[in-house]
C-alpha positions in Angstrom: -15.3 -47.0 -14.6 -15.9 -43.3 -14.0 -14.3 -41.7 -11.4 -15.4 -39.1 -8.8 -12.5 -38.2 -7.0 -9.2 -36.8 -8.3 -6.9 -36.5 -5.5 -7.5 -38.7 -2.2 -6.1 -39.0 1.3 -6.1 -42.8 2.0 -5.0 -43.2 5.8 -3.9 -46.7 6.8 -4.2 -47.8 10.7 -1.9 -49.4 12.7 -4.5 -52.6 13.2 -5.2 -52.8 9.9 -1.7 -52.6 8.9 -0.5 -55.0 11.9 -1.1 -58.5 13.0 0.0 -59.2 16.3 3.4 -57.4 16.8 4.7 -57.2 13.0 3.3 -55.4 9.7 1.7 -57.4 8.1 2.9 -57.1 4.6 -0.3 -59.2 2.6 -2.5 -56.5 3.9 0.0 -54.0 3.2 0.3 -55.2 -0.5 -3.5 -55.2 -1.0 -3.9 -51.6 -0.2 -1.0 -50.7 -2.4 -1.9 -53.1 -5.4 -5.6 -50.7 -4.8 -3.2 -47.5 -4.6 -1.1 -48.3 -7.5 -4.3 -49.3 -10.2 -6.2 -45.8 -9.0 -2.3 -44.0 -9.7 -2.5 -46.0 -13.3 -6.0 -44.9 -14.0 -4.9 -41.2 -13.0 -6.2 -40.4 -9.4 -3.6 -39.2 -7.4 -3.2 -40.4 -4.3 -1.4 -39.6 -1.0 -0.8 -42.3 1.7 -0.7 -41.3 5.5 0.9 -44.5 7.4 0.7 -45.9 10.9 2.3 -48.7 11.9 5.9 -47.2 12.6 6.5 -48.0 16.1 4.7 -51.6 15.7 7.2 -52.2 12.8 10.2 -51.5 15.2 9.1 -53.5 17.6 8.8 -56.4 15.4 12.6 -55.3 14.2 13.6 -55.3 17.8 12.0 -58.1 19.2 10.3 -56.0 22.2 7.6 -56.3 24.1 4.4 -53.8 24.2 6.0 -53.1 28.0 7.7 -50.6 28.0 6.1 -47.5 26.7 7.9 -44.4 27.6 7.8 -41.6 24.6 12.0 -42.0 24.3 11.4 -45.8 23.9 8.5 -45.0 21.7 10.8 -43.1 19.3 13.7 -45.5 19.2 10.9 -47.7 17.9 9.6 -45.4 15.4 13.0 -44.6 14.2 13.5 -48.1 13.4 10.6 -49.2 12.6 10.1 -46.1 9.8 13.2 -47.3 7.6 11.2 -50.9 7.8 7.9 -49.4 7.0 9.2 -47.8 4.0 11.5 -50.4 3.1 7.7 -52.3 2.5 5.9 -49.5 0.8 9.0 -48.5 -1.7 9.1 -52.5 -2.6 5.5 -53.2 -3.2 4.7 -49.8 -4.9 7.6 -50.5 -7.3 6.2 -53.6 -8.6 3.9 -51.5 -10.3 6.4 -49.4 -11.4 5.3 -46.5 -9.1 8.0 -44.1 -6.8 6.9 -43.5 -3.6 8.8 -40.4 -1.6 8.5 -40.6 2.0 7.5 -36.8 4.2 7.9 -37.1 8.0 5.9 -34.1 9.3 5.7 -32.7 13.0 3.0 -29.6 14.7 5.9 -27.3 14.1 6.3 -27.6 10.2 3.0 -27.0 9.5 1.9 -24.5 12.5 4.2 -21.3 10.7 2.3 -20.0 7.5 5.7 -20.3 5.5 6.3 -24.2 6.4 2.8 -25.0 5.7 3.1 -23.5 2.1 6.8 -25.5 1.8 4.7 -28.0 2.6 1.9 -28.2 0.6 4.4 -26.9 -2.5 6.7 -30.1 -2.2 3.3 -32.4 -1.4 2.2 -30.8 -5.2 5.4 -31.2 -6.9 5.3 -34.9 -6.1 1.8 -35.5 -7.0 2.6 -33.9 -10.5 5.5 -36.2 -11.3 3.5 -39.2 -10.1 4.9 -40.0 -7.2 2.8 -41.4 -4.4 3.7 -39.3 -0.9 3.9 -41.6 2.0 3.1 -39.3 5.2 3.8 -40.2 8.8 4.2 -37.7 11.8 7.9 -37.7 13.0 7.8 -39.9 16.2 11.4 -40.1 16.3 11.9 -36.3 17.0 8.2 -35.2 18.2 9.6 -35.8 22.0 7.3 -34.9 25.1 9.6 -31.8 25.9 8.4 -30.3 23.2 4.9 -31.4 23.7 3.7 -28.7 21.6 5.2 -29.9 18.0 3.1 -32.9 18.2 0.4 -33.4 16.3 -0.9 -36.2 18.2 -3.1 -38.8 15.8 -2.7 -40.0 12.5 -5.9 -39.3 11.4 -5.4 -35.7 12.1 -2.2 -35.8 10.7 -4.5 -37.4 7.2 -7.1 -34.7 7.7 -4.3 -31.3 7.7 -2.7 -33.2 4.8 -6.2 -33.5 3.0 -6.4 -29.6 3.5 -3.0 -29.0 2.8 -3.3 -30.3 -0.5 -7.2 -29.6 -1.8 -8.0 -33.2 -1.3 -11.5 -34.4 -2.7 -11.8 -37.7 -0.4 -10.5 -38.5 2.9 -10.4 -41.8 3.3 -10.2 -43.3 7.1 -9.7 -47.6 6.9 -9.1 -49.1 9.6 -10.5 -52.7 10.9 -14.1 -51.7 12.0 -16.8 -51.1 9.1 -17.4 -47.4 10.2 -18.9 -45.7 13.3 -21.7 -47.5 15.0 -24.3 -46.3 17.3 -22.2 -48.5 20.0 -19.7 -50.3 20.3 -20.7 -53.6 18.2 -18.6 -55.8 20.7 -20.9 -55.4 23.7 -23.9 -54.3 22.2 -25.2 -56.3 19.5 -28.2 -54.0 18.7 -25.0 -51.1 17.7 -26.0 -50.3 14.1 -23.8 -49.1 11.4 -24.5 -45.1 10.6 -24.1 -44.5 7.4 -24.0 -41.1 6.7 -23.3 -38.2 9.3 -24.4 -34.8 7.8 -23.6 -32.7 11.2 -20.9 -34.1 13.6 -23.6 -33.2 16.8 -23.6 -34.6 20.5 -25.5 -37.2 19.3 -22.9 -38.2 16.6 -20.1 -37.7 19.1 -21.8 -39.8 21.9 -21.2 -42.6 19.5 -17.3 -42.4 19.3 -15.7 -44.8 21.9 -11.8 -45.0 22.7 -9.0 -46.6 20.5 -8.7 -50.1 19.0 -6.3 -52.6 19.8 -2.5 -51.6 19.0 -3.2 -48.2 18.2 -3.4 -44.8 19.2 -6.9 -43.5 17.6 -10.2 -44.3 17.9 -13.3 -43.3 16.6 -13.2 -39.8 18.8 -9.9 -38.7 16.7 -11.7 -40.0 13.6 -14.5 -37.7 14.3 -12.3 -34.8 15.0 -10.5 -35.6 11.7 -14.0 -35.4 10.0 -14.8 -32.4 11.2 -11.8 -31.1 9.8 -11.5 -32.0 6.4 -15.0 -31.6 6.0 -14.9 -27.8 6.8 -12.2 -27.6 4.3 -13.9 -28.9 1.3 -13.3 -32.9 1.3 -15.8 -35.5 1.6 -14.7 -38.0 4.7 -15.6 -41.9 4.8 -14.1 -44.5 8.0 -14.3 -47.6 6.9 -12.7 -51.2 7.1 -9.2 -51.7 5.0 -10.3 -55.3 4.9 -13.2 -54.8 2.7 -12.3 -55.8 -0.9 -10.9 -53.5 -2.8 -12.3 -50.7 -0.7 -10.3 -47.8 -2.3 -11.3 -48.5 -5.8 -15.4 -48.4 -4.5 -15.0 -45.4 -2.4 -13.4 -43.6 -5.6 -16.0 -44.7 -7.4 -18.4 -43.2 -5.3 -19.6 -46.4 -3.9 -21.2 -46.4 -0.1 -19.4 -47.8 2.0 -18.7 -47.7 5.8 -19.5 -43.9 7.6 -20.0 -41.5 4.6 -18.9 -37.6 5.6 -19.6 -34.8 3.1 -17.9 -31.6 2.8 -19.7 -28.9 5.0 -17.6 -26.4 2.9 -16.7 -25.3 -0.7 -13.1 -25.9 -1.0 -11.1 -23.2 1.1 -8.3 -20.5 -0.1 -5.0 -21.7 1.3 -4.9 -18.8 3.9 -8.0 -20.0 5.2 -7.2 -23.8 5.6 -4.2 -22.9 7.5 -6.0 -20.9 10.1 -8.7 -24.1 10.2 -5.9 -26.3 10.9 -5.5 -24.9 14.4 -1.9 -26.1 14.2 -0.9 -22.0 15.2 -4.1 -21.4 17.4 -2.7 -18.6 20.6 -5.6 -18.3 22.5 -9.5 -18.3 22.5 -12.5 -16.1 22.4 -15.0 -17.1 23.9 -18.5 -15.6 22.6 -22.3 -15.6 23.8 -24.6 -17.0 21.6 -26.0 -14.1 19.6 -22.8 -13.6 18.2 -22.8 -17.4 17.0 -25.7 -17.0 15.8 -24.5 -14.2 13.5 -21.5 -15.3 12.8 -23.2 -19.1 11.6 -26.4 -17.4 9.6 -25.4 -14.3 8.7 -22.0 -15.0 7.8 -20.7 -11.8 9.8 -17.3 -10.1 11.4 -17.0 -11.0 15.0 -17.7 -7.7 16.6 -16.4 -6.7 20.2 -20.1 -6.8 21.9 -20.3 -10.2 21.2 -16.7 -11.3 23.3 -17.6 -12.6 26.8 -13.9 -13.8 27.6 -10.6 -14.2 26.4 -8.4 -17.1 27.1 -4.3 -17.9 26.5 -2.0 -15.0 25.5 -2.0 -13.7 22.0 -1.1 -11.0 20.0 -2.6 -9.1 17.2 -2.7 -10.8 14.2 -2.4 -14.4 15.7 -5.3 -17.3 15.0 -7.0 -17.5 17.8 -10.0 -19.7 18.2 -13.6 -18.8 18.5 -15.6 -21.0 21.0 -19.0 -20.8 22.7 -19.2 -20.8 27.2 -19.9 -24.2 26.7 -16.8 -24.6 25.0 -18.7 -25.8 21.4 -16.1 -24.7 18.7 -17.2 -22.2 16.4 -14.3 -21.4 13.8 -10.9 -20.1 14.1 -9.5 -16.5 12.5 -7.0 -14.0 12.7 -7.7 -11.9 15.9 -7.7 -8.0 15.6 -6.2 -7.1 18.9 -3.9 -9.0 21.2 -5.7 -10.6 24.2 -5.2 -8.2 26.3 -6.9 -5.6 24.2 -9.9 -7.5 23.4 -10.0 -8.1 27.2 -10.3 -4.4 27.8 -12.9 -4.0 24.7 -15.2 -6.8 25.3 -18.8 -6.1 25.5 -18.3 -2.6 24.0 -19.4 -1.3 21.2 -17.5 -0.8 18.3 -17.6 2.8 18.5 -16.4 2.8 21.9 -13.5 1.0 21.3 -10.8 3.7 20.6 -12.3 5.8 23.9 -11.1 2.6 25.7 -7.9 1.9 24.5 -6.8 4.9 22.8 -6.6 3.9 19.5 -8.4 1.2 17.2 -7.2 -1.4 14.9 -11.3 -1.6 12.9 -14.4 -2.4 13.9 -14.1 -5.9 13.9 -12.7 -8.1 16.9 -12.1 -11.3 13.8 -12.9 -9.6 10.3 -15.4 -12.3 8.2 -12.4 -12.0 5.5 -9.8 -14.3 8.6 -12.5 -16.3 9.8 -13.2 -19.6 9.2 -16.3 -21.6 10.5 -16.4 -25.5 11.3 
């Protein structure tokens, strides 16, 4: 069978990966056996696992109870050695390796750990080994809020950018997103294809499911981030038969995303991630306007406010007063510059502060639209 992807992301929820308190290791092994026969027939493939602190908890013998974050990461540091443990046995029945990469915010949010990153990602792929990716629970503690990157499925949707993914795959135990939730409403229909994640789209997303942390809002968010980086997107259910091999094949199945974007420059999907975002502009809708049509610079006459602290040189991100993201780029002028030049023209902006770094508040060349 002809294949249409070459490199996926497959990400694997904790309720599909769980049943009850425990992994549950026959669902586990049928999305590996799927894993292992696209790695045979030359896809390569990159798992992002959940199912971490449920696994230590079955290792444990707790109770969902108690759920503060220093609990939640003695469980995740148990449980990751068991979740491994699983993968590393099942994948090498088929004679595969897997290497395990614990990521945090922090390794990928400087432009030098996201390249050591994506390098080592590329190396592995190109000796055939499968990646399994999981955020680092065990260290990302809540004092250091800030190096957490919060939901697996954004964790899957930086690594589909990180490594020029084709196909992000999202499984999890629904069939896809639904115009409601199907357990209340049984007139919810299935969409099947989302070519614009609008309000409509988004008034569809409810909260999470069951055990785990993300729900369709995250998956949405995660959508709308690989897609602006070049990778078609599809949620779906694990549980459908051999849904990996289909979705490779180009089969439709579940919610299909496509890419909004060509695939993105390296630079570029770093600054989209957001993972090193300072501050915000915010900017009237004129400038939007340009900037989405016309593909233009972000010029000083079209900032209406700054927000956070940032310095020149530092992704900030560009937002609308009604707080709809644009893109994100690499600011000009610190904040407190483009606080004194907003409105102005161009020409005026040296008069004002004395000196100019360009014409341009974001250059088109360090901006990047979603």
């Amino acid at each position: 069978m002809k294949r249409r992807y070459r490199r996926i992301i497959a990400k694997f929820g904790t309720n599909l990966l769980t049943a009850g308190e425990r992994l549950d290791e026959a669902q586990v092994k049928a999305l590996v056996d799927q894993v292992a026969r696209l790695h045979a027939e030359g896809v390569e493939a990159i798992v992002v696992t959940s199912g971490a602190v449920a696994a230590g908890r079955s290792r444990l013998g707790v109770t969902r109870s108690r759920r503060d974050i220093p609990f939640r990461q003695v469980l995740a540091a148990v449980g990751q050695s068991q979740l491994m443990q699983a993968y590393d046995r099942l994948f090498a029945a088929h004679g595969v390796v897997v290497a395990q990469a614990l990521l945090t915010r922090r390794d990928l949010s400087d432009r030098l750990g996201y390249l050591n990153a994506r390098n080592t990602l590329l190396a592995l792929l190109q000796y055939g080994v499968v990646p399994i990716v999981n955020e680092n629970d065990a260290v990302a503690v809540e004092e250091l809020a800030e190096s957490r990157i919060g939901e697996n499925d954004t964790l899957a949707a930086l690594t589909a950018n990180l490594v020029d993914a084709d196909l992000l795959a999202l499984l999890m135990t629904r069939e896809g997103l639904y115009t409601a939730d199907p357990q209340q409403d049984p007139a919810a229909t299935l969409v099947r294809r989302v070519d614009r994640i609008d309000a409509t789209v988004e008034a569809y997303a409810g909260g999470g499911e069951g055990h785990g942390t993300g729900g369709m809002v995250t998956k949405l968010q995660a959508a709308r981030l690989a897609t602006a980086g070049g990778a078609d997107v599809v949620v779906a259910s694990g549980r459908e038969p051999e849904i990996l091999l289909r979705l490779v094949a180009g089969e439709q199945i579940g919610t299909f995303f496509p890419a909004t974007a060509d695939r993105l420059e390296s630079r570029k999907r770093w600054i989209l991630s957001g993972l090193a975002i300072r501050g915000s502009i915010v900017i009237d809708d004129g400038a939007a306007r340009a900037l989405r049509e016309r593909k233009t610079s972000l010029l000083p006459a079209g900032v209406k406010d700054v927000c956070g602290s940032f310095d020149r040189g530092e992704p900030v991100e560009i937002t609308t007063p009604s707080e709809e993201r644009v893109g994100c780029g690499i600011s000009n002028y610190s904040s407190a510059e483009m606080l004194a030049i907003r409105g102005a023209k161009s020409s005026r902006i040296a008069d004002i502060l004395g000196y100019d770094y360009g014409a341009e508040a974001v250059h088109r060349d360090n901006l990047v639209l979603v």
